[in-house]
Each structure stands twice: as structure tokens, then as C-alpha cells.
MOPAC internal coordinates of N, CA, C and O (Angstrom, degrees):
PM7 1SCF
backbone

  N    0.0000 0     0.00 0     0.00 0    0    0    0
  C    1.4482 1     0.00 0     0.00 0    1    0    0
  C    1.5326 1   108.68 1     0.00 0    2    1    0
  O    1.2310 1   125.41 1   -38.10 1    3    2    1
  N    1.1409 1   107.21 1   141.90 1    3    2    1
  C    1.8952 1   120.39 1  -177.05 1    5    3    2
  C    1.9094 1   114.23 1   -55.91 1    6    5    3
  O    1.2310 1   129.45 1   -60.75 1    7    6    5
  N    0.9343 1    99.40 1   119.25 1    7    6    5
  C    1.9660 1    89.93 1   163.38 1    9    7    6
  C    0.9815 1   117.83 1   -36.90 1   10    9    7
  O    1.2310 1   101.55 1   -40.62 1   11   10    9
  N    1.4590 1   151.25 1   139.38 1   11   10    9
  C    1.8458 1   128.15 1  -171.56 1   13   11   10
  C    1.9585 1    73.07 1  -106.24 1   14   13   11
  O    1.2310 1   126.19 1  -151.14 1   15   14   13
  N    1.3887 1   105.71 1    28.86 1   15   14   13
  C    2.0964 1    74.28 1  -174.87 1   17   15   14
  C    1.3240 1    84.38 1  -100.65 1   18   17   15
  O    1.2310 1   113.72 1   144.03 1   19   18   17
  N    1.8254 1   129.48 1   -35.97 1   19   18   17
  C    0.9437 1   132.54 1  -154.50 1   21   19   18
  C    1.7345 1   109.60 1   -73.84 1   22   21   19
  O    1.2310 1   130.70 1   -24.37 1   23   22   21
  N    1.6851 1    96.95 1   155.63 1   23   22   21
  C    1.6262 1    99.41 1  -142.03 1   25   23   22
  C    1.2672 1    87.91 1   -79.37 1   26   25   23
  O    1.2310 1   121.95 1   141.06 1   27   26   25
  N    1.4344 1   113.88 1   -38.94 1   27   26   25
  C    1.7264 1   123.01 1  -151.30 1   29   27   26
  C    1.4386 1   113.96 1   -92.73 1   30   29   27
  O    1.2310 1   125.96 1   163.00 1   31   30   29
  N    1.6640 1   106.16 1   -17.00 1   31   30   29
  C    1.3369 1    95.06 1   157.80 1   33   31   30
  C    1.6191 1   123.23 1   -86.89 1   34   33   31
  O    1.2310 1   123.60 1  -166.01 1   35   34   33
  N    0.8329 1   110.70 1    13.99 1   35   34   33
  C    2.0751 1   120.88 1  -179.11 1   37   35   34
  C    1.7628 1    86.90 1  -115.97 1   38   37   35
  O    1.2310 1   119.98 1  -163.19 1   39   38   37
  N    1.4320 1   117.65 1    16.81 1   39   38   37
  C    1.4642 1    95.75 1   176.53 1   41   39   38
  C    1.4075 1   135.44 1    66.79 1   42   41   39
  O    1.2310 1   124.03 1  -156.83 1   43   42   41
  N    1.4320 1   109.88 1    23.17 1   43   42   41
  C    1.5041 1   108.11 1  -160.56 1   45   43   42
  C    2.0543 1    84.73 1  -103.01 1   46   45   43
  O    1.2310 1   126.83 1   -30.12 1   47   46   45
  N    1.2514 1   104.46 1   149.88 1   47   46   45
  C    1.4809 1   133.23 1   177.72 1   49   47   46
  C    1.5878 1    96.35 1   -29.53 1   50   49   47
  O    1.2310 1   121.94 1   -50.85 1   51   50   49
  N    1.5545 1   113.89 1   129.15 1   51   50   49
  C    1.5046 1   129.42 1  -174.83 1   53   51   50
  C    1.2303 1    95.95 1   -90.62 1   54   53   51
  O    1.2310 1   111.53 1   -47.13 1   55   54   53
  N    1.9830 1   133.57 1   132.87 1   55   54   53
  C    0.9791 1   107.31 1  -152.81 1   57   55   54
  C    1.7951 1    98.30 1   -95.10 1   58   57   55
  O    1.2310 1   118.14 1  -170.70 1   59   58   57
  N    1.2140 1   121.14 1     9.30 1   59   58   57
  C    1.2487 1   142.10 1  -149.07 1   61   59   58
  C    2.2379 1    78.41 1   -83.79 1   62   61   59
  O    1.2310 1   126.93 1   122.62 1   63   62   61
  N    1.4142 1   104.27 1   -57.38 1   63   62   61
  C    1.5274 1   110.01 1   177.20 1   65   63   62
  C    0.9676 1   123.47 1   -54.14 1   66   65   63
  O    1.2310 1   119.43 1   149.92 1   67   66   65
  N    1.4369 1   118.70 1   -30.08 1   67   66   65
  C    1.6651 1   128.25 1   166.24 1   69   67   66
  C    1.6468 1   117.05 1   -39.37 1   70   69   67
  O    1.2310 1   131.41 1   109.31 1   71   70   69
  N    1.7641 1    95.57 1   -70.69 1   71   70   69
  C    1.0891 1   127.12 1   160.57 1   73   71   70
  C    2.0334 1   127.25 1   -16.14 1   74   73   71
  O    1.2310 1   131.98 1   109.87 1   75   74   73
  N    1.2781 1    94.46 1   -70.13 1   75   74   73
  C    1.4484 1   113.10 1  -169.43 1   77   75   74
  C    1.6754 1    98.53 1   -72.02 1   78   77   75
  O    1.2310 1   119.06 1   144.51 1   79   78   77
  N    1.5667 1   119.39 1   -35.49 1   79   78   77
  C    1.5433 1   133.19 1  -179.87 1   81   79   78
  C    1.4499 1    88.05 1   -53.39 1   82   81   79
  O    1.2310 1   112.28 1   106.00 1   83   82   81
  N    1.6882 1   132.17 1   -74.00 1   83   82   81
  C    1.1543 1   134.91 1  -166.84 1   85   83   82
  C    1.5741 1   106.29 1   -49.46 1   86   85   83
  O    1.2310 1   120.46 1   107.93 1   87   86   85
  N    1.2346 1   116.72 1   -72.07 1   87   86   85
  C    1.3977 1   136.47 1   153.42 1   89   87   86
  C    1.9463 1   105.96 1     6.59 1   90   89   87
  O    1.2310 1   120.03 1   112.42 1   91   90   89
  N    0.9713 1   117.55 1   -67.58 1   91   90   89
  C    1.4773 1   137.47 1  -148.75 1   93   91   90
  C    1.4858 1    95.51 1  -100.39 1   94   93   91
  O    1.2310 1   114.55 1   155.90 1   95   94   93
  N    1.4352 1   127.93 1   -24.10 1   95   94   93
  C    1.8664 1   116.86 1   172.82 1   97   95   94
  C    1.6658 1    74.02 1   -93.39 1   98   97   95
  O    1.2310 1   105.06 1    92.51 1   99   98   97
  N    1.1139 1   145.25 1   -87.49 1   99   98   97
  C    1.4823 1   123.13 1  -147.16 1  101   99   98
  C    1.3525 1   123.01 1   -28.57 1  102  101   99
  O    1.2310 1   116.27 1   136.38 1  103  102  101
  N    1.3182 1   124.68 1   -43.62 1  103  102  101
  C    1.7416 1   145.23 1   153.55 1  105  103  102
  C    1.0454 1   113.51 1   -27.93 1  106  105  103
  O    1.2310 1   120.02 1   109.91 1  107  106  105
  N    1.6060 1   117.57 1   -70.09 1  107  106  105
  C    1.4375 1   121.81 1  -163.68 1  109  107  106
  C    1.9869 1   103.21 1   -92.65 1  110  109  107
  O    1.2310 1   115.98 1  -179.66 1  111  110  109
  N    0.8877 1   125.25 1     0.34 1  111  110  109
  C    1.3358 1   138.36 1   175.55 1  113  111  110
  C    1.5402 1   121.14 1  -125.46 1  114  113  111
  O    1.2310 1   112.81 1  -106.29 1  115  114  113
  N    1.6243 1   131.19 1    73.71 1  115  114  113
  C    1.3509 1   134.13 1  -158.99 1  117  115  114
  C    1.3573 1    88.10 1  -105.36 1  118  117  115
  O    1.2310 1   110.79 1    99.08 1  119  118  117
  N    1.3861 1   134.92 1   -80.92 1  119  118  117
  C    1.1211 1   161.70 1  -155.46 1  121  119  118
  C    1.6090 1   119.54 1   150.38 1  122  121  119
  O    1.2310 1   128.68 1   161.73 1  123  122  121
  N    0.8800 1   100.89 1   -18.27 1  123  122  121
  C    1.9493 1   129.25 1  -165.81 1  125  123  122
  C    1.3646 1   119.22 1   -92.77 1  126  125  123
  O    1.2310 1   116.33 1  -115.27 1  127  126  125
  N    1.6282 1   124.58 1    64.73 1  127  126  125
  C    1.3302 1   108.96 1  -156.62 1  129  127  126
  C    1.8608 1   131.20 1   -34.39 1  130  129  127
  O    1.2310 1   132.79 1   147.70 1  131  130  129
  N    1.5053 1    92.89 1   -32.30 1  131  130  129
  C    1.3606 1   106.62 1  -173.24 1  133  131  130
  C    1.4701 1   112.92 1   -86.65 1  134  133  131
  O    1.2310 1   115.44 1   166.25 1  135  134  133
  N    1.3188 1   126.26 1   -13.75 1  135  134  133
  C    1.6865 1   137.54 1   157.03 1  137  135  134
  C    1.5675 1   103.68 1   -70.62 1  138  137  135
  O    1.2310 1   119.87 1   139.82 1  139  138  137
  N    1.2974 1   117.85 1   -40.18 1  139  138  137
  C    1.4997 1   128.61 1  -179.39 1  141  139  138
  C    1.5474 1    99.41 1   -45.77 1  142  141  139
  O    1.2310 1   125.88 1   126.04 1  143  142  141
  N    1.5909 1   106.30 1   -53.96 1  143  142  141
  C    1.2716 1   119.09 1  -157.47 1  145  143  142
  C    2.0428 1    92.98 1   -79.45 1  146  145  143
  O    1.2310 1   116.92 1   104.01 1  147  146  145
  N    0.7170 1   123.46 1   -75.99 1  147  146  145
  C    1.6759 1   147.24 1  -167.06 1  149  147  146
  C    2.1290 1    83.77 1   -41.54 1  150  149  147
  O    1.2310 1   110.19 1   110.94 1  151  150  149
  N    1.1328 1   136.03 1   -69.06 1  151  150  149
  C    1.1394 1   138.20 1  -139.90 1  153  151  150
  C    1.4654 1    82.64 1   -96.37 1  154  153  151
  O    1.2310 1   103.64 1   138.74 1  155  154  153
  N    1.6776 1   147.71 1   -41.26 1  155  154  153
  C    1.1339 1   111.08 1  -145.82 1  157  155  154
  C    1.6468 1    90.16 1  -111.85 1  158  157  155
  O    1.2310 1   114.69 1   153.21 1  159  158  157
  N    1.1901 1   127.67 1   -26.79 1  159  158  157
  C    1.5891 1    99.51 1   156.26 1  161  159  158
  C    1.2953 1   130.37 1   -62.63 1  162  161  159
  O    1.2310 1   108.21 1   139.58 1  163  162  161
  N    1.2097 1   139.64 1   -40.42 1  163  162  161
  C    0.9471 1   119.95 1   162.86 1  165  163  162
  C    1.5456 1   129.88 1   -56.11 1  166  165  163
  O    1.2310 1   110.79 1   168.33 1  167  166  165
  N    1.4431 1   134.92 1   -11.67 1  167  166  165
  C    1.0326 1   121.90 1   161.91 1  169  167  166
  C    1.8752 1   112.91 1  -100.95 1  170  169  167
  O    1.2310 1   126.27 1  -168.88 1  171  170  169
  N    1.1534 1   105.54 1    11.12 1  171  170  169
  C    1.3530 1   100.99 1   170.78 1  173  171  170
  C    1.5684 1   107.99 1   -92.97 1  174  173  171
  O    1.2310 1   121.47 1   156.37 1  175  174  173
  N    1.2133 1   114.79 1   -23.63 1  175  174  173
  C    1.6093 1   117.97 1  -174.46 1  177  175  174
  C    1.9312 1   101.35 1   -95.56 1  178  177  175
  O    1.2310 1   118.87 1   159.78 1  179  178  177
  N    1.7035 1   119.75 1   -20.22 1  179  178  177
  C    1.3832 1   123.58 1  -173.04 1  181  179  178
  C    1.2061 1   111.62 1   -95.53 1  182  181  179
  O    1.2310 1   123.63 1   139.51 1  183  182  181
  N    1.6790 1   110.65 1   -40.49 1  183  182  181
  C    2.1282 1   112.44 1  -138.91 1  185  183  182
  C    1.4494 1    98.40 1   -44.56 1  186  185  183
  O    1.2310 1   123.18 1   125.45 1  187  186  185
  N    1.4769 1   111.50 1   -54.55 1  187  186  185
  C    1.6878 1   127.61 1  -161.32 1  189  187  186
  C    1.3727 1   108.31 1   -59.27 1  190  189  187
  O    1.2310 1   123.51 1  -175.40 1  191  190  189
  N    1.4124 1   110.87 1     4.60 1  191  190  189
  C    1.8183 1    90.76 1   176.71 1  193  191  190
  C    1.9511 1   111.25 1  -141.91 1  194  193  191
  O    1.2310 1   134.52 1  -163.23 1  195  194  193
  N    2.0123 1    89.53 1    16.77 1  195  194  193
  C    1.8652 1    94.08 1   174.64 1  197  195  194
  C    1.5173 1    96.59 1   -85.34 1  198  197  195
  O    1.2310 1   124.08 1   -32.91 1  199  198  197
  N    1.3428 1   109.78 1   147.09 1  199  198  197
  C    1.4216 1   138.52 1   161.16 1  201  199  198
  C    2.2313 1    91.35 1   -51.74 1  202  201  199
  O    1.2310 1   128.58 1    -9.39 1  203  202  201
  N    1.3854 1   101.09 1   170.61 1  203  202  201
  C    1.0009 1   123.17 1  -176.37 1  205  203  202
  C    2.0044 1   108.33 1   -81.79 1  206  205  203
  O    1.2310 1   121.44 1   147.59 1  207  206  205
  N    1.3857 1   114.85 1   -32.41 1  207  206  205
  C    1.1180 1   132.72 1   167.16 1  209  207  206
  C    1.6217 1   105.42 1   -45.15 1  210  209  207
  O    1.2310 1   126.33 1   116.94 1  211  210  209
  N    1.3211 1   105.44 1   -63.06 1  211  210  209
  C    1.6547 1   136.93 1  -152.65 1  213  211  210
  C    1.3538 1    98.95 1   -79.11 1  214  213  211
  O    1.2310 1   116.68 1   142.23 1  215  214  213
  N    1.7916 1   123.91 1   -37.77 1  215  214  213
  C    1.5968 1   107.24 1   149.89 1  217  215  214
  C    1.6076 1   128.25 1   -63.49 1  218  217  215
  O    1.2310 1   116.07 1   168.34 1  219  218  217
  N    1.0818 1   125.07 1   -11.66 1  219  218  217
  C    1.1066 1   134.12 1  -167.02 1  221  219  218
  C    1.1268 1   101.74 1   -82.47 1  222  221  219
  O    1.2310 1   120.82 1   137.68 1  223  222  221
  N    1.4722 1   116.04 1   -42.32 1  223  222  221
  C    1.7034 1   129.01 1   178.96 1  225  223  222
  C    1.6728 1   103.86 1   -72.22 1  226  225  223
  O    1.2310 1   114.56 1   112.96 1  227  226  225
  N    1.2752 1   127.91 1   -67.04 1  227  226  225
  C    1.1866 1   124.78 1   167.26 1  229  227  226
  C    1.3064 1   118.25 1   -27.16 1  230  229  227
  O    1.2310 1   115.17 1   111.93 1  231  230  229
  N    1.5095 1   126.77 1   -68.07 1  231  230  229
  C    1.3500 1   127.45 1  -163.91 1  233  231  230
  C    1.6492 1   103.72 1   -60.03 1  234  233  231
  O    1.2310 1   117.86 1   128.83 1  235  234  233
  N    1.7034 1   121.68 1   -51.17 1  235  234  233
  C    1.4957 1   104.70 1   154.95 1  237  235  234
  C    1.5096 1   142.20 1   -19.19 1  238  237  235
  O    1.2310 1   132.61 1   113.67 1  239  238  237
  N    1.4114 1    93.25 1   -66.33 1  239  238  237
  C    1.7852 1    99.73 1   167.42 1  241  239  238
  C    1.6709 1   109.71 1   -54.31 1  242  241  239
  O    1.2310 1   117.35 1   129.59 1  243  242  241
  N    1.2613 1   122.64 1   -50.41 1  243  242  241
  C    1.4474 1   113.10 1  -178.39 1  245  243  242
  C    1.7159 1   107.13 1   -57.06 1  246  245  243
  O    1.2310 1   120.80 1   141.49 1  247  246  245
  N    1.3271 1   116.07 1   -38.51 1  247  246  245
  C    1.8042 1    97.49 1   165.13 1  249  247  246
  C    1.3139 1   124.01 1   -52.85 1  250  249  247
  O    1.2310 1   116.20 1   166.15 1  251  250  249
  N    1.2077 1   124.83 1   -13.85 1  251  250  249
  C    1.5181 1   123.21 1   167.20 1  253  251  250
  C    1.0328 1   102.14 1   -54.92 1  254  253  251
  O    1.2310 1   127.57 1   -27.61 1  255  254  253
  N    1.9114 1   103.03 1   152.39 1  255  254  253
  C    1.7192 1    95.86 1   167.35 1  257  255  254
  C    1.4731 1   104.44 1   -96.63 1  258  257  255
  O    1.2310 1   117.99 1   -30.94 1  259  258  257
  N    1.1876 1   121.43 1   149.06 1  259  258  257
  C    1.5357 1   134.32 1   155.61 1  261  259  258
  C    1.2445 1   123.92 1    28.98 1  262  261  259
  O    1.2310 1   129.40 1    83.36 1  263  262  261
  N    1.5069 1    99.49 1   -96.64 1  263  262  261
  C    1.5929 1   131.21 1   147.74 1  265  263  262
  C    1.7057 1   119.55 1   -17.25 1  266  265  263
  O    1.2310 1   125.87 1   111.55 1  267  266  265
  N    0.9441 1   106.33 1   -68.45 1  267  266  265
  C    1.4675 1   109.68 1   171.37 1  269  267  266
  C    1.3805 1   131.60 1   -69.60 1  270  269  267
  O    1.2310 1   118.95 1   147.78 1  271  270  269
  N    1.2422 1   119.61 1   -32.22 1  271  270  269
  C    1.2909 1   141.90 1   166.45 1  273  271  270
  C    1.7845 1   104.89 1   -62.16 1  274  273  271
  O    1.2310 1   129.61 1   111.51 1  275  274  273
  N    1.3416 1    99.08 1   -68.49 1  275  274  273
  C    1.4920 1    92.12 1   165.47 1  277  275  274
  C    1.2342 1   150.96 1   -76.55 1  278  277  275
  O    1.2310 1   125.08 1  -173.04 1  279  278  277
  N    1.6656 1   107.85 1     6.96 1  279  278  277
  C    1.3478 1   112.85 1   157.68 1  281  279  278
  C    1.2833 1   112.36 1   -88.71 1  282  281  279
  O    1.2310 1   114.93 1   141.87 1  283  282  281
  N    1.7686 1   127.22 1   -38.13 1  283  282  281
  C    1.5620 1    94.87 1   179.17 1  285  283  282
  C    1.4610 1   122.58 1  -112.90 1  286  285  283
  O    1.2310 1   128.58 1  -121.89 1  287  286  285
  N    1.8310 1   101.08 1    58.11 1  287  286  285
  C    1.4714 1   127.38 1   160.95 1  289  287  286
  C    1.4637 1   110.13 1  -103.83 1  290  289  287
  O    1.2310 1   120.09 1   165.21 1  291  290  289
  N    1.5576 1   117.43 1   -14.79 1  291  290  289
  C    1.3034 1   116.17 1  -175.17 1  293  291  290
  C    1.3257 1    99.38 1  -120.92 1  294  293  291
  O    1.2310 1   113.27 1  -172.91 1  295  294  293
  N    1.6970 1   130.34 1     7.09 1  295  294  293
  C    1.1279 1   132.43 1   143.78 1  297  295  294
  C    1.8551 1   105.52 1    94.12 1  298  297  295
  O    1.2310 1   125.50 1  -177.05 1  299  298  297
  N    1.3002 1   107.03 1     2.95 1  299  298  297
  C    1.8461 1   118.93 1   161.53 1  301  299  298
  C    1.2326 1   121.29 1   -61.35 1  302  301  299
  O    1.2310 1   125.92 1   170.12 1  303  302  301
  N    1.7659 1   106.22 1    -9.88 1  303  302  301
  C    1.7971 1    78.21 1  -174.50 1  305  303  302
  C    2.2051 1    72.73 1  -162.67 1  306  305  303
  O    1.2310 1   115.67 1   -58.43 1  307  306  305
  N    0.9931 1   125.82 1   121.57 1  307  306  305
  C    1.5788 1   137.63 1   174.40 1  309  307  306
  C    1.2644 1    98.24 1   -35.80 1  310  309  307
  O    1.2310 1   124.03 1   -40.58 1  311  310  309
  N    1.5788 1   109.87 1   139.42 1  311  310  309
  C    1.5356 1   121.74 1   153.32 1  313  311  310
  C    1.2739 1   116.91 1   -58.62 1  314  313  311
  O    1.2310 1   111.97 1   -49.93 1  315  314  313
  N    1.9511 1   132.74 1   130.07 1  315  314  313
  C    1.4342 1   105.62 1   156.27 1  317  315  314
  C    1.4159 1   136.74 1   -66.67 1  318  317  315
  O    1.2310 1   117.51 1   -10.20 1  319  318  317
  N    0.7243 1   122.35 1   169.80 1  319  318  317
  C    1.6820 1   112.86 1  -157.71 1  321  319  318
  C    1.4404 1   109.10 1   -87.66 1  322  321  319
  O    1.2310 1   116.73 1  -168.56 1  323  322  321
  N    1.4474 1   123.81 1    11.44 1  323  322  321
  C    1.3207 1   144.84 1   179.13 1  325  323  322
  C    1.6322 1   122.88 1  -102.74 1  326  325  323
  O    1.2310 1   139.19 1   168.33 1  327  326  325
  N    2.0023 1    80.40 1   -11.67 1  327  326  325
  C    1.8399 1    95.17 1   169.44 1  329  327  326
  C    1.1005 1    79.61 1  -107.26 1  330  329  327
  O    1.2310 1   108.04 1   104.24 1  331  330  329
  N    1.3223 1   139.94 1   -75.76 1  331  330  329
  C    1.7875 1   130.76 1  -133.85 1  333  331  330
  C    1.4000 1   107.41 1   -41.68 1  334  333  331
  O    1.2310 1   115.72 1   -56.77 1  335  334  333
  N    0.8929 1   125.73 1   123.23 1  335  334  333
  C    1.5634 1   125.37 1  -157.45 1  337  335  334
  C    1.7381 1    96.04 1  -164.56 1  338  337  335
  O    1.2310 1   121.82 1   -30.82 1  339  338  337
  N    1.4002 1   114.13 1   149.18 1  339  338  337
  C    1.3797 1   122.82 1  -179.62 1  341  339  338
  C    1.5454 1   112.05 1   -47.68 1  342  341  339
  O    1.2310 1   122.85 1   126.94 1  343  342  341
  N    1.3042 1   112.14 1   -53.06 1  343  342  341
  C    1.5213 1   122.50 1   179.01 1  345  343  342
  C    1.4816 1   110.20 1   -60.30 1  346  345  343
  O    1.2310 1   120.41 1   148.08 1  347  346  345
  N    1.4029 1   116.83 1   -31.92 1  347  346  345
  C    2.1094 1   109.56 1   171.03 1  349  347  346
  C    1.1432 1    94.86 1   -68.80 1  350  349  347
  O    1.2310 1   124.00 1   132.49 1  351  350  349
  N    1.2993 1   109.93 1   -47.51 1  351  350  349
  C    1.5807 1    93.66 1  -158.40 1  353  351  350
  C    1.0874 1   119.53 1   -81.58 1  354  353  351
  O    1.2310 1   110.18 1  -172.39 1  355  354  353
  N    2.1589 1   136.05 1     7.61 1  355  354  353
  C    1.2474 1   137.98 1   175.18 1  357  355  354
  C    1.7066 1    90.28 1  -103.48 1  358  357  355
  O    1.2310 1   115.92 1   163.25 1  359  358  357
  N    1.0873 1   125.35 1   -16.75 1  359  358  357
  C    1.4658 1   122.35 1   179.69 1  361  359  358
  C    1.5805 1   109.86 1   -76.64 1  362  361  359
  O    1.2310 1   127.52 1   146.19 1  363  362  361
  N    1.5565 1   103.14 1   -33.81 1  363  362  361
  C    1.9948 1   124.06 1  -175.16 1  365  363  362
  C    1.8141 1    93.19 1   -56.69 1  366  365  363
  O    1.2310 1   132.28 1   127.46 1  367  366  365
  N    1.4525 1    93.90 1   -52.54 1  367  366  365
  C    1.7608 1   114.26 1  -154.43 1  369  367  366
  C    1.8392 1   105.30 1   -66.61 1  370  369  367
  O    1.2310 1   130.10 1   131.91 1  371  370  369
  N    1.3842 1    98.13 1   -48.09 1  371  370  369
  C    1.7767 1   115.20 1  -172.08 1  373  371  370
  C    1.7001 1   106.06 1   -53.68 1  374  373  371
  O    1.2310 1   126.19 1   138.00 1  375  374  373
  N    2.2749 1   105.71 1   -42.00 1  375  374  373
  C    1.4101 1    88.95 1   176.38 1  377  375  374
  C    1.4427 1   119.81 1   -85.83 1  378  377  375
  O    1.2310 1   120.34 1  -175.84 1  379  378  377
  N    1.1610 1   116.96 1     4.16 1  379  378  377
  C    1.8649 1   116.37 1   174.86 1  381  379  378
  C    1.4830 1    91.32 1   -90.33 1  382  381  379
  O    1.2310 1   106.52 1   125.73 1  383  382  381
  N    1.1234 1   142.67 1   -54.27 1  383  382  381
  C    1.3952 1   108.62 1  -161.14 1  385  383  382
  C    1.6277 1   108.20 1  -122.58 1  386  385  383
  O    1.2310 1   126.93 1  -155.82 1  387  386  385
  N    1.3662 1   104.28 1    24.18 1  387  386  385
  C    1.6288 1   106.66 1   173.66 1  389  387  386
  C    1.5880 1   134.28 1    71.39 1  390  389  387
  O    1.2310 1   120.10 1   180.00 1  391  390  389

């Protein structure tokens, strides 16, 4: 039988969904139309299936600014190797082949 204390078994909001909600306007809302575009499809077609790690990595990259982020997504200027991270590089991969 369920804990009646526990939140998620009474169905109350997972806060993990909270998260990815916030997650997903930061994406589609950078300032950068073309980061708009690059960051928020890919997390509109991904957020729901990164590990908790893999937001952690994401939300990093969104501290990038713009500019930087979008130069070494279009490969003008090298990732530091402190971004290259599984998640750039499934975000690199998602906009070449969708």
C-alpha cells in the first residue's frame, strides 16, 4: 500500500517535470533566434528522455552565451573540452540529421 505522505504517489507534480517545463522556455527563448531554433528543438523532441546528470549538462551549456554557443555548433571557432560533452555532441548530431 502507497505512503499517503508521499507526494508522487497522491499524484502531485514530479518535480523532475517542473524542471524540464523551465528547461524547454530557456531553449526556445535565448535571445538568439537561431539558438532559439538549434537549443529549443532539440529539447522539445529530447528533454523527456535526459537522465538527471544530462540536465545538469544541458543547463551548463544554456549558461553559455549565445554567441559562443553558436559558434562552436557551426564549428567556427572549437568547443572547449569542458563543453564537448555527450549532450553537445547529441544536440551537434540531432541538428544534422534531425
Amino acid at each position: 500500500m502507497p505512503d499517503p505522505s508521499d507526494q508522487t504517489a497522491r499524484g502531485a507534480p514530479d518535480p523532475q517535470d517542473a524542471r524540464r517545463k523551465r528547461m524547454l522556455f530557456r531553449c526556445q527563448h535565448r535571445g538568439m533566434k537561431e539558438m532559439d531554433i538549434l537549443l529549443g528543438n532539440y529539447a522539445k523532441a529530447r528533454l523527456n528522455t535526459l537522465c538527471n546528470d544530462d540536465l545538469d549538462t544541458l543547463e551548463r551549456l544554456m549558461d553559455v552565451p549565445d554567441q559562443d554557443l553558436f559558434s562552436w555548433m557551426i564549428g567556427s571557432v572549437p568547443v572547449p573540452a569542458n563543453y564537448d560533452t555527450p549532450v553537445y555532441r547529441a544536440i551537434v548530431e540531432f541538428q544534422r540529421t534531425g
